[in-house]
ZAMARGU-4260 file (C-alpha; in steps of 0.2 Angstrom, whole numbers, plus 5000, padded with zeros to 4 digits):
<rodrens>
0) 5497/5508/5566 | 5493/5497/5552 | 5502/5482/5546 | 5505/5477/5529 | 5513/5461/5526
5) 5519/5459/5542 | 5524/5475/5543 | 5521/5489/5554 | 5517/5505/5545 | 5514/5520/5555
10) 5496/5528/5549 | 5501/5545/5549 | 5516/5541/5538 | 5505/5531/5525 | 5492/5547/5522
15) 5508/5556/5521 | 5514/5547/5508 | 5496/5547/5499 | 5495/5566/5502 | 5512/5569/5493
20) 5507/5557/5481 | 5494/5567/5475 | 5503/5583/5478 | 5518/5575/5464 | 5501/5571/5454
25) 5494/5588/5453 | 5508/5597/5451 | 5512/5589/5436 | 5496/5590/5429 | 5495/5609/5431
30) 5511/5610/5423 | 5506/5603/5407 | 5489/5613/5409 | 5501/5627/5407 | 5511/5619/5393
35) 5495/5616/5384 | 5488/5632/5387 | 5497/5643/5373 | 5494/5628/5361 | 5477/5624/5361
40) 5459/5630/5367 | 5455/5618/5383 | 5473/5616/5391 | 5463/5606/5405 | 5461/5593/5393
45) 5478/5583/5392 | 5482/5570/5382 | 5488/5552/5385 | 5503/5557/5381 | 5504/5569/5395
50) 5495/5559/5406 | 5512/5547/5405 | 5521/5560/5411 | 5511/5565/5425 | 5513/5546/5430
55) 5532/5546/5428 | 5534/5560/5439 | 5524/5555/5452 | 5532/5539/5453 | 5552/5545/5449
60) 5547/5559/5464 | 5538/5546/5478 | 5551/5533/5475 | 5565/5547/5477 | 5556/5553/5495
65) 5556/5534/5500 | 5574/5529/5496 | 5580/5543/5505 | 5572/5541/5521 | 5558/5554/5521
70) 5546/5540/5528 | 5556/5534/5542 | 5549/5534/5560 | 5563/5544/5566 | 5576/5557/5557
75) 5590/5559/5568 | 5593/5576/5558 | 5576/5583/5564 | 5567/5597/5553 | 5582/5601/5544
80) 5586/5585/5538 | 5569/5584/5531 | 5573/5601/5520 | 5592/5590/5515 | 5582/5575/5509
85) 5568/5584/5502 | 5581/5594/5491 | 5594/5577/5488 | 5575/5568/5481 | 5571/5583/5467
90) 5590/5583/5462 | 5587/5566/5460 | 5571/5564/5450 | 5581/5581/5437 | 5595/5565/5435
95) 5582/5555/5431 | 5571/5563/5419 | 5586/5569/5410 | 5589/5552/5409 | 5575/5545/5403
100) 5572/5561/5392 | 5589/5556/5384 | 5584/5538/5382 | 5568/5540/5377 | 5565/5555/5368
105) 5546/5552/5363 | 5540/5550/5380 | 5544/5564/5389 | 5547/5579/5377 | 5542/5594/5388
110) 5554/5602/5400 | 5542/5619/5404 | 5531/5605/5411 | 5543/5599/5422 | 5550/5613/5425
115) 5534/5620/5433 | 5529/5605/5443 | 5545/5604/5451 | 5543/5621/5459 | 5524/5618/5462
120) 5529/5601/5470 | 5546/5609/5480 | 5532/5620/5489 | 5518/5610/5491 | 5530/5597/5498
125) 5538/5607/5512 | 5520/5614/5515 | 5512/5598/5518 | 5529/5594/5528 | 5526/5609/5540
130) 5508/5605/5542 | 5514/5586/5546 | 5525/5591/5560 | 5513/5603/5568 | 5499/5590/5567
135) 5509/5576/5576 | 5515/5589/5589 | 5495/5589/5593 | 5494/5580/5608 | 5474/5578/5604
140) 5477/5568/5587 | 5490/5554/5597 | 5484/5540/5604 | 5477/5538/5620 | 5486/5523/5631
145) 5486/5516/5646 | 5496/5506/5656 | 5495/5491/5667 | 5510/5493/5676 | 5523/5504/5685
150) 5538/5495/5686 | 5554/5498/5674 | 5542/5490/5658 | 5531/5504/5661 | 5546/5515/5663
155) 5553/5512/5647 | 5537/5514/5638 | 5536/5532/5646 | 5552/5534/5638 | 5546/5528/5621
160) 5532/5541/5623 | 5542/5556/5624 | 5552/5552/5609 | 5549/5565/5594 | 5536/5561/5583
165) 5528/5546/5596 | 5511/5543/5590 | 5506/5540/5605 | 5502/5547/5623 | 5501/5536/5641
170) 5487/5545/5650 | 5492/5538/5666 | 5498/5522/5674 | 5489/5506/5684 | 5499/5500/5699
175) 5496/5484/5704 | 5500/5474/5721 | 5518/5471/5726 | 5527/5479/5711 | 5539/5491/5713
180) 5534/5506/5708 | 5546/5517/5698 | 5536/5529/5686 | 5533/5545/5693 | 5519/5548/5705
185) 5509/5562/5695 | 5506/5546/5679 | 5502/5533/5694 | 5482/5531/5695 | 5473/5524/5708
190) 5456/5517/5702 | 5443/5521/5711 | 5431/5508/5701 | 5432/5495/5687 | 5443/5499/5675
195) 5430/5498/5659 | 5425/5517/5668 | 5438/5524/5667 | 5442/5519/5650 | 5427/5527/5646
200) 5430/5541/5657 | 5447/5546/5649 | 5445/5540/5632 | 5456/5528/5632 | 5461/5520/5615
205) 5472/5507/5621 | 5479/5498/5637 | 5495/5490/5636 | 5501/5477/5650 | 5518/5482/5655
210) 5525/5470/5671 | 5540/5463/5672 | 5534/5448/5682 | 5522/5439/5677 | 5516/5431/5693
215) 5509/5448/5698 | 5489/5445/5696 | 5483/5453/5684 | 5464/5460/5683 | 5459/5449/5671
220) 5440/5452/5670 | 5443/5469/5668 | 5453/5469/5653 | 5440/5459/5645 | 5428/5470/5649
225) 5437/5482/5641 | 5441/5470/5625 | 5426/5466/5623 | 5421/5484/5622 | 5430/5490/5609
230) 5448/5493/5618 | 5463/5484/5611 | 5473/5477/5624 | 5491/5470/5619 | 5507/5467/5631
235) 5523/5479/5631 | 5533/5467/5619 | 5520/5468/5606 | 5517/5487/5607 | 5536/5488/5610
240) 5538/5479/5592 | 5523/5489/5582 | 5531/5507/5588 | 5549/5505/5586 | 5553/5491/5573
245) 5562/5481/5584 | 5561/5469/5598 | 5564/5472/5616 | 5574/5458/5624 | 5575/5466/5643
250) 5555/5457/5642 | 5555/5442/5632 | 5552/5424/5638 | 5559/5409/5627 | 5538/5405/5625
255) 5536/5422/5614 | 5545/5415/5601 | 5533/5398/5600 | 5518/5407/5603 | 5520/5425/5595
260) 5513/5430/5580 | 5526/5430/5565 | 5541/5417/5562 | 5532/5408/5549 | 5543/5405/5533
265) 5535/5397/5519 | 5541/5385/5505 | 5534/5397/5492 | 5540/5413/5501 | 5557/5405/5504
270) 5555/5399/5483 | 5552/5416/5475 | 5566/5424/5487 | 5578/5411/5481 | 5575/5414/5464
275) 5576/5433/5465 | 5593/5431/5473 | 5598/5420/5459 | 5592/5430/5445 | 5596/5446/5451
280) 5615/5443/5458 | 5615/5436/5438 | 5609/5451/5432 | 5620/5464/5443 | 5634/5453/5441
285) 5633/5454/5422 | 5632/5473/5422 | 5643/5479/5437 | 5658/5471/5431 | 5668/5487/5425
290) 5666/5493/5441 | 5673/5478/5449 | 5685/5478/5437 | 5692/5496/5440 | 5690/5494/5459
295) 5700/5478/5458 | 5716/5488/5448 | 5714/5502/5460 | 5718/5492/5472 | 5731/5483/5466
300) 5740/5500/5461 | 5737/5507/5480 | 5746/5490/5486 | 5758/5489/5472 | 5754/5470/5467
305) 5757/5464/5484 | 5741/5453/5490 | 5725/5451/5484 | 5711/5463/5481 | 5698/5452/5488
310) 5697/5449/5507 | 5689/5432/5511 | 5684/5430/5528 | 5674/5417/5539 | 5657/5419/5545
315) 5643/5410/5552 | 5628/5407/5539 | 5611/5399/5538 | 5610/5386/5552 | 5627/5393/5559
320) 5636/5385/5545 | 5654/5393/5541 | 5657/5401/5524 | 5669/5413/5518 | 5662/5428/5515
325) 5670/5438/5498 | 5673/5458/5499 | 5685/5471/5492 | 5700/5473/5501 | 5699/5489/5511
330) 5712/5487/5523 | 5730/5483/5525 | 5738/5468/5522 | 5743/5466/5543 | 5727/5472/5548
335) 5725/5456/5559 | 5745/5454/5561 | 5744/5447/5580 | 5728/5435/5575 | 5716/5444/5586
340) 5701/5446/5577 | 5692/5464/5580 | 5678/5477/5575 | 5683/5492/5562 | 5680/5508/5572
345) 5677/5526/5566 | 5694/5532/5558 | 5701/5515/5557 | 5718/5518/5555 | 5719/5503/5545
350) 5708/5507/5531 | 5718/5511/5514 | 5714/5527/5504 | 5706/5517/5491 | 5697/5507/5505
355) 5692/5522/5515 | 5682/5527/5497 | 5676/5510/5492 | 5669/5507/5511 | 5658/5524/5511
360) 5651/5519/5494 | 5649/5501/5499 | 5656/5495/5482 | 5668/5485/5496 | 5653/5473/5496
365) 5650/5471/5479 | 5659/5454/5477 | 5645/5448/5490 | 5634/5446/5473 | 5644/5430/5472
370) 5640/5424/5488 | 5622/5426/5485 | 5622/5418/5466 | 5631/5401/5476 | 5616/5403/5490
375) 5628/5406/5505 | 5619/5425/5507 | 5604/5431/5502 | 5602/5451/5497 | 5591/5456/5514
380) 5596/5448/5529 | 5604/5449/5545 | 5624/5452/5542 | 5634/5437/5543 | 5646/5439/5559
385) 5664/5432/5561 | 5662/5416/5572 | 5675/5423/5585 | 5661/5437/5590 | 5648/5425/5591
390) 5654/5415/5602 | 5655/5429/5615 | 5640/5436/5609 | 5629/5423/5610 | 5635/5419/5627
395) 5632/5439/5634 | 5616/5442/5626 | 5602/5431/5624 | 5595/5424/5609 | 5608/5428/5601
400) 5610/5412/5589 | 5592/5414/5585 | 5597/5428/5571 | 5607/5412/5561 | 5588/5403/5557
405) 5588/5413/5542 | 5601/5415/5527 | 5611/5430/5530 | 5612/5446/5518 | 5620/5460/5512
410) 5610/5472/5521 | 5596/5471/5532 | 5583/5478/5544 | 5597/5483/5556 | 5609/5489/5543
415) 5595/5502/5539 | 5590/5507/5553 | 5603/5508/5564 | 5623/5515/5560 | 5637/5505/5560
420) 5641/5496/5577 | 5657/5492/5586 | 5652/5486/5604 | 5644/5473/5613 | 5629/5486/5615
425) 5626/5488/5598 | 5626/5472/5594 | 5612/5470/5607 | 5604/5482/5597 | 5607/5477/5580
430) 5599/5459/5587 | 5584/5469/5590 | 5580/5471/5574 | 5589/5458/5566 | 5573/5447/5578
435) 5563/5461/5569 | 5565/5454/5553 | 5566/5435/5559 | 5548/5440/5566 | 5540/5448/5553
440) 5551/5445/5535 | 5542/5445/5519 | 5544/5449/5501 | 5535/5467/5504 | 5548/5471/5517
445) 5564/5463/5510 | 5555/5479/5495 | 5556/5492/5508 | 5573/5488/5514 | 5583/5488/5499
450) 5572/5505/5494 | 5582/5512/5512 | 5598/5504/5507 | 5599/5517/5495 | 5597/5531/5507
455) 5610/5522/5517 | 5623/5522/5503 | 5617/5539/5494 | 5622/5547/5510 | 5635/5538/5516
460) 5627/5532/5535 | 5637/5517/5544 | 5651/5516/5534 | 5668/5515/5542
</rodrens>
């Protein structure tokens, strides 16, 4: 696991994206090696010219795999949504160039050239995908951990372990005195001299801490003995955080958010984010305005003139301030007849035709840009929530209120990570990585977040 920025970033998914890098690199180049090849003498020889379009295609084709999820811990679709993204990405990058072939006719004049990387890259691709899976279903190339603990902490790790694609495998488990002991026998070890041994013994690459009471006594010199030889040693919250990309809150204490790495927000950080939002709500603003503007008569055609097209509703912002948030009017008119404020559900039945549309492509929330120009929402950041639910969610689940220290957005580290929610469970689990972000925000990851919104609305996850 390495981070960047904050960030965690799986290893095996950054030489992934290196290795098909350089697969999109090559497989333009030999396609205009084999352009060049009936027109000149040294084909291997390209031009600058050329050379621009080997750059265009490598970028158009690895931004493509990004924004559609391809370098995501988990695919909830397993191999075969691999081959679906993998396909949706090169039909992608054919818009694209055509595109920029249309626009720009002088800079990318050969189709034979694409035309041959694309089929070398399909099949490299897919090739360096099936030697990816079969590499990371090697239990040799995980990670070697072991943990201190065999309570419910250790428990859960277990269960993080046996996930698909888990870069990582618990070698066995260290009891300690007076826990309660509920991972299965066969993981429990019983040491049978110091710890720094048996480290060594098995090969341990890393020790994790996982009580759930921190009065148990832990063996203190022994960890250090194994620190200081060359073992990291970290506590379940913090590998909970770097595996999964959320927090666990089952394990926290009120002193891990004084004390913890991360939750540093800086003047100049907070500056240049501020003045992105400005600019670019400007610049969207300016140039999605037909769209608004059809949306807005489709609307008022479906509802014959009678209300408005824009919802406007109260949420809690920045510092739990109420604002009223500004959206396209998806629903009917008594959606909320009796007053009783409540979640949309899967087949709402009070979603309008047009709204049913405008909510799967999100152009519902384009009218949001306004709320970011005036500074009540940013573009990445936890979702604003209705002060109704707050209240009872910030009474059932804990640190709650801790997700309204930073301005809210129109999507975020939850949005993309996890479909839309309608329960109090899921908003436990949105808070996860909402405290995620809170944790660990910066520029680099606002980047990533809005290059996975596009997966989100390309393929339609969440809405409702």
């Amino acid at each position: 696991m390495i981070r960047l920025f904050r960030h965690y970033v799986p290893v095996w998914f950054l030489l992934l994206g290196l290795a098909e890098f350089a697969i999109f690199i090559a497989s333009m180049y030999l396609g205009e090696v084999v352009r060049a090849s009936s027109i000149q003498d040294h084909p291997w020889q390209i031009d600058a010219k050329a050379w621009s379009g080997v750059l265009v295609f490598s970028v158009l084709m690895s931004f493509n795999m990004t924004i559609v999820g391809l370098y995501q811990r988990n695919l909830e679709e397993g191999r075969a949504g691999v081959l679906l993204r993998v396909a949706v990405s090169f039909l992608l990058a054919l818009m694209e160039i055509g595109l920029i072939g249309f626009l720009f006719p002088d800079v990318l004049t050969w189709r034979r050239s694409f035309l041959v990387a694309f089929v070398l890259a399909f099949w490299g691709i897919l090739a360096a995908r099936y030697l990816f899976f079969r590499l990371m279903d090697e239990q040799t190339l995980r990670r070697r951990v072991l943990v201190i603990g065999t309570g419910q902490p250790a428990q859960e790790l277990l269960g993080l372990a046996a996930q698909p694609g888990a870069g990582f495998q618990v070698v066995g488990c260290v009891g300690l005195p007076r826990e309660v002991r509920v991972v299965p026998e066969s993981l429990q070890v019983r040491l049978d001299g110091p710890l720094l041994d048996y480290v060594r013994m098995r090969e341990i690459d890393e020790v994790v801490v996982a009580i759930s009471d921190r009065r148990e006594k832990l063996p203190m010199h022994e960890l250090m003995d194994c620190k200081l030889s060359g073992t990291r040693v970290m506590e379940f919250p913090f590998f909970y955080e770097q595996e999964t990309g959320k927090v666990i809150l089952e394990h926290l204490y009120p002193s891990w958010f004084i004390y913890s790495d991360g939750f540093r927000h800086s003047a100049l950080q907070s500056s240049l984010k501020r003045a992105f939002d400005l600019l670019a709500s400007l610049a969207l603003l300016s140039f999605i305005w037909p769209v608004m503007l059809f949306t807005s008569l489709a609307i008022w055609l479906e509802t014959r003139g009678e209300g408005d097209v824009f919802f406007r509703q109260k949420r809690l912002g920045l510092g739990s301030k109420v604002f009223e948030v500004i959206k396209f009017r998806s629903m009917r008119m008594d959606a909320e007849a009796d007053g009783v404020a409540r979640w949309a559900t899967a087949n709402d039945n009070r979603v309008t035709t047009i709204g049913r549309f405008i909510r799967k492509t999100r152009i519902d929330e384009l009218p949001q840009l306004w709320n970011v120009f005036k500074g009540e929402m940013s573009f990445v950041g936890p979702r604003p929530e209705r002060p109704e639910f707050v209240e009872t969610l910030s009474q059932r689940i804990p640190y709650y209120g801790e997700r309204h220290r930073i301005r809210p957005g129109i999507t975020g580290w939850a949005q993309v990570c996890y479909s839309y929610g309608a329960s109090e469970e899921d908003a436990a689990e949105k808070l996860r990585y909402d405290l995620y972000y809170l944790k660990n925000h910066s520029i680099f990851l606002d980047f990533l977040i809005m290059l996975r919104t596009f997966e989100v609305v390309l393929l339609g996850r969440g809405a409702r």
